[in-house]
C-alpha positions, 0 to 999 in steps of 0.5 A: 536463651541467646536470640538472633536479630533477624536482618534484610541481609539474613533474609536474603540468603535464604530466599531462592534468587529471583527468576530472570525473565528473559526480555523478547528480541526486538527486530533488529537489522544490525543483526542480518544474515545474508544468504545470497543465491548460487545462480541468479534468474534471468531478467525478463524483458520489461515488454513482458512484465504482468504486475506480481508475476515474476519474483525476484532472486531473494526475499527477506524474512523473520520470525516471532515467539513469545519467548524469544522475540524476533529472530536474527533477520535473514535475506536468503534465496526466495522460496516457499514459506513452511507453515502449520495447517492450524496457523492463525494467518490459514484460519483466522486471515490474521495477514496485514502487507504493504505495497510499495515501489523502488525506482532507479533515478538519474544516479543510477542509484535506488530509492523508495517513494515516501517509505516511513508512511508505508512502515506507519501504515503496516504498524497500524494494520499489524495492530489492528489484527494483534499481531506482534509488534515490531521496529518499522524504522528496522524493517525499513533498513532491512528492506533498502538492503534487500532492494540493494541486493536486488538492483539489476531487477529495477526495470529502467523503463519508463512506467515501471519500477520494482514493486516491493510486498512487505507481509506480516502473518500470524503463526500462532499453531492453534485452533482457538480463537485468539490473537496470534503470538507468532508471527513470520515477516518477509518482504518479496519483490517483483518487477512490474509493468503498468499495472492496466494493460488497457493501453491508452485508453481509460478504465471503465468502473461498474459501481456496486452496492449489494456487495459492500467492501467496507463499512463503518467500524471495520478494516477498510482503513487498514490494509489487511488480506481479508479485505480483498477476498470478498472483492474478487467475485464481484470483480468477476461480475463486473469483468464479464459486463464489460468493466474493468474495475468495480466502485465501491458503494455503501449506500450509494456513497462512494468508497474506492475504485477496486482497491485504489482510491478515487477522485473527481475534477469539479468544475467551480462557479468561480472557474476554479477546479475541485480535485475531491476523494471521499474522507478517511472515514475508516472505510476508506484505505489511507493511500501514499497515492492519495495523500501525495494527490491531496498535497500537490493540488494544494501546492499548485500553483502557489509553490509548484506549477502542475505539468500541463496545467496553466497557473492560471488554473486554481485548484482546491483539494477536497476530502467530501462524501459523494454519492452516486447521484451527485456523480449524475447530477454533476455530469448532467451539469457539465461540472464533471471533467475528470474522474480517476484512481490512484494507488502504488499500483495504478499510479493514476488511472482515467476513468472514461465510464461508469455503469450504475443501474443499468446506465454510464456515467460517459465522462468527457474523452481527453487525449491520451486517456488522462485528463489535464488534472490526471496528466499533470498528476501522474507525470508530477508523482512519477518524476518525483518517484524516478528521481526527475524532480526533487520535492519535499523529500519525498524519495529515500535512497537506499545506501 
């Protein structure tokens, strides 16, 4: 009896051929469709501009399965989103967004403000709820195309700018309590005006403690939408007791000023000033706003002198858990020249009081609401943001 010598190439021509396992997209920008809108909006005057209220001509948007990946990227007329009644992002708030700005500087040309943190930060927020992941050097390109496309809406007025809403939501169309596999990006714009419209003077804050922002091992280290429902009420509160913004407490330590980042002005024994903000201790949102504070106090005055600020004037940035008490302790002293809030938003924002248990803290009045320190960094931060003063690369052009 003959026998056949079976070989690896005999057994291969009998076998079925493997499956090919399509590879899901990666978010790609070379890939854009644009579809630019018949007729244009009229701009409004700046004058008239309230922060988020008016939108832009166009929007950017793509969207994520499990199968196929991220879908060609499209910058089309803005218009309303089409999700599913059962989406994660409607049931389960599986939403994560940035909030970033362009300006027009002296070239007439626009540019971003430190975008890659912005894009860092959305990929750790995105992450944090499980969210499909994708390219943000890719977003980044697709978003300085659509700031391009809609340039005549950067207000050239002094204090304002384009503000720009890059968002991430799960569409996973189910019930169950899961991560979401789908997802749909988009980035919207809005031109926007001084985000306070209290004029010249400071903000006051109403501290508060029952109602807890954040907490250890939770979200408030990321910027998801989840985090700010919960605020609204007591904003609500606070607005009808005469404050504009809350302070946020846990355990009478001191987190943020409504959803900005805060810092205090501290008088040394030396005659130094301390420029301090509580720590990223995970309760704490990691602000652009802030982490730009942090860096121009350490330069002053050894590689740049703040303006309005003698160098002379020696400052030391500080990362410190404060309390409510030593806030009291350190006004009672006179050590506690300054107080304000920072973000995309706000830029810097003085603080003139703070309510707490039934009292405020009244901090020293300055000329023109902000103080020396706040001054020096709100007109250093906005000149480096318009293109007025180079420093550190700080400003990304879009071309």
């Amino acid at each position: 009896m003959a026998i056949t010598q079976i070989t690896s190439d005999t057994i291969e021509s009998v076998l079925p051929a493997p499956l090919t396992v399509p590879v899901p997209a990666e978010l790609d920008a070379s890939k854009l469709e644009i579809d630019l809108a018949s007729e244009l909006k009229a701009v409004p005057p700046a004058s008239e501009l309230t922060f988020g209220q008016v939108m832009t001509d166009h929007m950017m948007i793509a969207h994520y399965d499990p199968v196929n990946g991220w879908s060609a990227p499209q910058i089309k007329p803005y218009g309303s989103l089409s999700v599913d009644p059962a989406s994660s992002c409607l049931q389960y708030a599986t939403n994560a967004f940035e909030g970033m700005k362009a300006y027009l500087g002296p070239d007439g040309k626009p540019r971003l403000f430190r975008p890659q943190m912005n894009m860092q930060r959305m990929e750790t927020s995105g992450g944090r709820l499980a969210l499909p992941p994708f390219d943000t050097n890719e977003l980044l390109k697709l978003i300085k195309k659509l700031v391009l496309i809609e340039q005549r809406w950067i207000p050239t007025v002094p204090g304002h700018s384009l503000y720009l809403r890059p968002t991430i939501i799960g569409t996973r169309s189910s019930l169950g309590v899961a991560a979401s596999d789908r997802a749909t990006l988009y980035v919207i714009c809005s031109p926007t005006g001084p985000f306070f419209r209290t004029g010249p003077k400071p903000i006051a804050l109403f501290a508060v403690g029952e109602h807890v922002r954040s907490w250890p091992g939770g979200t408030g280290g990321y910027k998801l939408s989840l985090n700010y429902a919960s605020t609204f009420r007591p904003q609500q509160v606070a607005a009808k007791l005469g404050y504009d913004q809350c302070l946020w407490l846990l355990n009478g330590t001191i987190a943020e000023a409504g959803a900005m980042n805060v810092f205090v002005v501290l008088k040394r024994d030396d005659g130094a000033l301390e420029v301090a903000t509580p720590p990223l201790d995970g309760t704490i949102l990691p602000g652009v706003t802030r982490a730009s504070i942090l860096e121009l106090v350490a330069a002053h005055p050894s590689k740049t002198t703040l303006p309005g600020l003698d160098p002379s004037i020696v400052l030391h940035p500080a990362e410190r858990t404060m309390t409510m008490a030593d806030l009291t302790e350190w006004s009672e002293e006179g050590r506690l020249l300054e107080v304000f809030a920072v973000g995309t938003a706000a830029v810097v924002a003085a603080v003139g009081r703070i309510g707490y248990e039934g009292k405020d803290i009244v901090l020293p009045a300055h000329e023109g609401a902000l103080g020396p320190v706040a001054r020096g960094m709100y007109d250093r931060v906005t000149a480096i943001q318009d293109g007025r003063f180079d420093w550190q690369d700080w400003c990304v052009k879009c071309e």
